[in-house]
C-alpha positions as CSV (number, residue, x, y, z in Angstrom):
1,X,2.4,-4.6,8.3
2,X,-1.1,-3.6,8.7
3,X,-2.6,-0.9,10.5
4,X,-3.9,-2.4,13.9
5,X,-6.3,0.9,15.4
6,X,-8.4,-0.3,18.2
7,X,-10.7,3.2,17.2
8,X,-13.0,3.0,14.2
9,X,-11.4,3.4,11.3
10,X,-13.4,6.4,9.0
11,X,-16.2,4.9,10.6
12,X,-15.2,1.6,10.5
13,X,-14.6,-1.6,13.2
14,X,-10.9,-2.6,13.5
15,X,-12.8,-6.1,12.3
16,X,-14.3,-4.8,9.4
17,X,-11.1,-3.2,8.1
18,X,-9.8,-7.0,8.5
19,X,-12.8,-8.1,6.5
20,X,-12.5,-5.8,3.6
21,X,-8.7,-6.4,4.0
22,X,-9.0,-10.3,3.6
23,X,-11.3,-10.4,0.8
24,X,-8.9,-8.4,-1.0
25,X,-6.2,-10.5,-1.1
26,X,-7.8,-13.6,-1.2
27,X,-9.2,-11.5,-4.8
28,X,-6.2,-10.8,-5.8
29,X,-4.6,-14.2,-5.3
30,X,-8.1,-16.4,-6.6
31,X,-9.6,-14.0,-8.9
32,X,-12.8,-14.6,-6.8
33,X,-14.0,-13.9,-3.9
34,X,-14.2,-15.5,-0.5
35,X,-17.5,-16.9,0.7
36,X,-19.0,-16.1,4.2
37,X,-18.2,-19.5,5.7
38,X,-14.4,-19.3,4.1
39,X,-14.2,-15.8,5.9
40,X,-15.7,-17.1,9.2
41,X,-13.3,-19.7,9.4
42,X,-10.2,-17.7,8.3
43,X,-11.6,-15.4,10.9
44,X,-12.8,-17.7,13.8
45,X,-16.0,-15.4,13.6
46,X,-19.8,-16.7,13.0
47,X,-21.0,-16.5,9.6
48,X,-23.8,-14.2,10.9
49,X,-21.0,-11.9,12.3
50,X,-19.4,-12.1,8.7
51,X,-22.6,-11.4,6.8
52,X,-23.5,-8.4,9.0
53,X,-19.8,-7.1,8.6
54,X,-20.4,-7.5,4.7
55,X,-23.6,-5.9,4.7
56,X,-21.9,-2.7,6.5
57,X,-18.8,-2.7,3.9
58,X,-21.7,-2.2,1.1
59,X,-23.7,0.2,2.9
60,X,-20.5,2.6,3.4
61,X,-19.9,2.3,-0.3
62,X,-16.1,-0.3,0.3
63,X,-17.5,-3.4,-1.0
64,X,-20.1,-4.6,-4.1
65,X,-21.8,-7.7,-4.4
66,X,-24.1,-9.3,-7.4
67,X,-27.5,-10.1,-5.9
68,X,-27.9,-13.9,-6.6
69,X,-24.2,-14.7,-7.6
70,X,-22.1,-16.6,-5.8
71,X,-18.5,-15.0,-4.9
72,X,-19.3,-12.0,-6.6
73,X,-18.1,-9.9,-3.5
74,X,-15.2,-7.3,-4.2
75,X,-13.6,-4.1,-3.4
76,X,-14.8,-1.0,-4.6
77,X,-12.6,2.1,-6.0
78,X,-13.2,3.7,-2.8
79,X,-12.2,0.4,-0.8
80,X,-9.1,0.1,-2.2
81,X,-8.1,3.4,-1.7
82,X,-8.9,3.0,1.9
83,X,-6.8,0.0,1.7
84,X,-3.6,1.9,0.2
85,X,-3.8,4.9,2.5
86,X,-3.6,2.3,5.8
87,X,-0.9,0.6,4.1
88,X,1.2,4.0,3.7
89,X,0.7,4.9,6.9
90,X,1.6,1.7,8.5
91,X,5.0,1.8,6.9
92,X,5.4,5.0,8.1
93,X,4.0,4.3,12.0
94,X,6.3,1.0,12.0
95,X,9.8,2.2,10.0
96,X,12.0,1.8,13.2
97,X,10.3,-1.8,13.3
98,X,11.1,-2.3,9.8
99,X,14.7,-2.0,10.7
100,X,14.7,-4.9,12.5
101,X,17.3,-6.2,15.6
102,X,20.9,-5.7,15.2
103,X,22.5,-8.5,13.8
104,X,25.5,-8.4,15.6
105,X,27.5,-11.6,13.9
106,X,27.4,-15.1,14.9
107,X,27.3,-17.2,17.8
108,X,29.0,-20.8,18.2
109,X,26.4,-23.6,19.3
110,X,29.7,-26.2,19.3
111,X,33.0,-25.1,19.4
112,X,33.2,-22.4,20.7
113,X,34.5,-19.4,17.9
114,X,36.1,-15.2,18.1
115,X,32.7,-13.7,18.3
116,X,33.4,-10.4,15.6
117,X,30.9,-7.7,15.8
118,X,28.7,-6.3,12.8
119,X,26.7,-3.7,11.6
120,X,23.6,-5.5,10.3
121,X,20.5,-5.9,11.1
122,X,17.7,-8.6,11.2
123,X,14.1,-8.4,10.8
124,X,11.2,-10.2,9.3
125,X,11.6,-8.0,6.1
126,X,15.3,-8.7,5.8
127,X,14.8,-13.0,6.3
128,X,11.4,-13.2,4.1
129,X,10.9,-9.8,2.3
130,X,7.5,-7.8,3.0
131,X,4.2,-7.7,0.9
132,X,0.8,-9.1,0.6
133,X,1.6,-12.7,0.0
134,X,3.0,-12.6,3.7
135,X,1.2,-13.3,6.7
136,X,1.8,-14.9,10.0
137,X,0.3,-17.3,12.4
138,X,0.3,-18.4,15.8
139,X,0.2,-22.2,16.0
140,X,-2.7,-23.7,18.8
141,X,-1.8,-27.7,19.5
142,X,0.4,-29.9,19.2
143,X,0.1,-31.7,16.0
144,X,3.9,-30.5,15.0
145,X,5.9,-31.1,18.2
146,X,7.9,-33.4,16.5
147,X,9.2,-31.0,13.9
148,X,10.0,-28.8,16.4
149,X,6.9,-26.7,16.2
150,X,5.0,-25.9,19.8
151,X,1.8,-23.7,20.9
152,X,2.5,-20.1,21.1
153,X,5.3,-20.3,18.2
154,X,4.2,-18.4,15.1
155,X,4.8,-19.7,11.5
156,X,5.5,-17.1,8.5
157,X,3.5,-18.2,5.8
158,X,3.8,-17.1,1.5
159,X,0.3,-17.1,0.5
160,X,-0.3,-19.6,-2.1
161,X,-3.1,-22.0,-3.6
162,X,-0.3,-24.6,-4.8
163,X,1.9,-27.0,-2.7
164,X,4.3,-29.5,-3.6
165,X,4.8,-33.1,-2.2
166,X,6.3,-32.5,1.8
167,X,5.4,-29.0,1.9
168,X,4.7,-27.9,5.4
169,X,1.4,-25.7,4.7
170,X,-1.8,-24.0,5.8
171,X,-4.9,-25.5,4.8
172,X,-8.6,-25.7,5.1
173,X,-10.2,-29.2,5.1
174,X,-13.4,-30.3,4.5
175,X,-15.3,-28.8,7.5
176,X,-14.2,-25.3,6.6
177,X,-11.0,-25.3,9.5
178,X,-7.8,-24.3,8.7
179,X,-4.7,-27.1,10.2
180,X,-0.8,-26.8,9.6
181,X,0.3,-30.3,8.2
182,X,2.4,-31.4,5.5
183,X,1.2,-31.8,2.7
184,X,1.1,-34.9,0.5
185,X,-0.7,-35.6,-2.7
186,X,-1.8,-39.4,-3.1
187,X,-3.8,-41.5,-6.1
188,X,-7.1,-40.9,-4.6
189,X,-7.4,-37.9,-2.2
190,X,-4.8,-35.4,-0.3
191,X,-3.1,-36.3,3.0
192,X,-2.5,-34.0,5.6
193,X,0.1,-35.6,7.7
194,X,0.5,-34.4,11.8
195,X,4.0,-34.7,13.2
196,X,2.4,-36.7,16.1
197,X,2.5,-40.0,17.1
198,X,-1.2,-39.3,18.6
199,X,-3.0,-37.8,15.6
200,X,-3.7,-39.6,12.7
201,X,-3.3,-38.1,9.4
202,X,-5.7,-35.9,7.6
203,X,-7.1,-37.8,4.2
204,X,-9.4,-35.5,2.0
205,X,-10.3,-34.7,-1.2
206,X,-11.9,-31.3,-0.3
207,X,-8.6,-29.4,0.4
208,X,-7.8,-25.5,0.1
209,X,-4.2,-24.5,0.3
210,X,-4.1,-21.4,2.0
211,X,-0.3,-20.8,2.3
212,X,3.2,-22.7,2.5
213,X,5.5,-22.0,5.9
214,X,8.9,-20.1,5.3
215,X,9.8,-19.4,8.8
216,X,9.3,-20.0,12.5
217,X,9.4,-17.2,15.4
218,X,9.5,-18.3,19.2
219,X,9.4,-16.0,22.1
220,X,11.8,-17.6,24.7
């Protein structure tokens, strides 16, 4: 998981390391880069606050731009390695994390059944696997209460530009916010559909799929 230092990081914000660290994988998975109002709302940051980040990234030598070209922002040599070295050392800060809960067996909800003890355990690695196309979120609002999906839970997301028909996703709409909806492509736009009785669905034709959900974790 990502390094989380509240001290400056080889001179840098603990927010800057997430901006370098975002437009890196949203590189990797677009081939292009993020703009500033795609990072502010990923972010929930101004877009000044983003454009001064960006301008300290270049000055320390982490990040390149093209004057006058559009998504031309991306990591340098130097970034990356700063990248990889708080990557190596988060797996080695969090390895007892990594290892996860003991999974102990099973546990009846009906009848009730022999409960047999096991040696396993369970962890966030073991139900979705680790990497960069991971990431989590907590959910604000209520749009999902009817699937089951409350404030405060947090949804485990594959990053992905694609989603088929039903797909519960992340996506950013026309006004630059990011909403968990499913997802439904129609004849003449995209639908973004709440589970709700008091929203009304999403209809667009502007849409960004920023990942599909795998998993659910709630704190009882």
């Amino acid at each position: 998981m990502p390094r989380q230092d509240t001290e400056p990081i080889e001179g840098l914000t603990p927010r800057q390391v997430e901006v370098l660290r975002r437009i890196g994988c949203f590189c990797d998975r677009q081939r292009y880069s993020p703009t500033i109002a795609e990072l502010a709302s990923q972010m929930h940051i101004s877009r000044s606050t983003v454009f001064e980040h960006l301008g300290e990234l270049q000055r320390k030598g982490l990040l390149s731009t093209a004057p006058g070209r559009a998504r031309s922002s991306k990591l340098t040599s130097g970034g990356r390695a700063l990248l990889d070295r708080l990557d190596r050392g988060a797996v080695g800060e969090n390895a007892d994390a990594v290892a996860g809960v003991p999974l102990l067996g099973r546990i009846a909800a009906g009848v009730p059944q022999e409960a047999v003890e096991n040696t396993e355990s369970i962890s966030l690695e073991s139900c979705f696997g680790l990497g960069a196309d991971l990431f989590a979120l907590e959910v604000s609002g209520d749009s999902m209460i009817e699937e089951n999906i409350e404030p405060g839970d947090y949804v485990i997301c594959r990053r992905t530009n694609v989603a088929d028909n039903g797909d519960l996703v992340v996506a950013l709409v026309d006004d630059g916010e990011a909403t968990l909806k499913r997802f439904y492509r129609e004849s003449h736009c995209i639908r973004l559909e709440p589970a709700n009785a008091n929203y009304a669905p999403i209809h667009t034709n502007s849409c960004h799929i920023e990942g599909v959900v795998v998993g659910l974790v709630r704190r009882l």
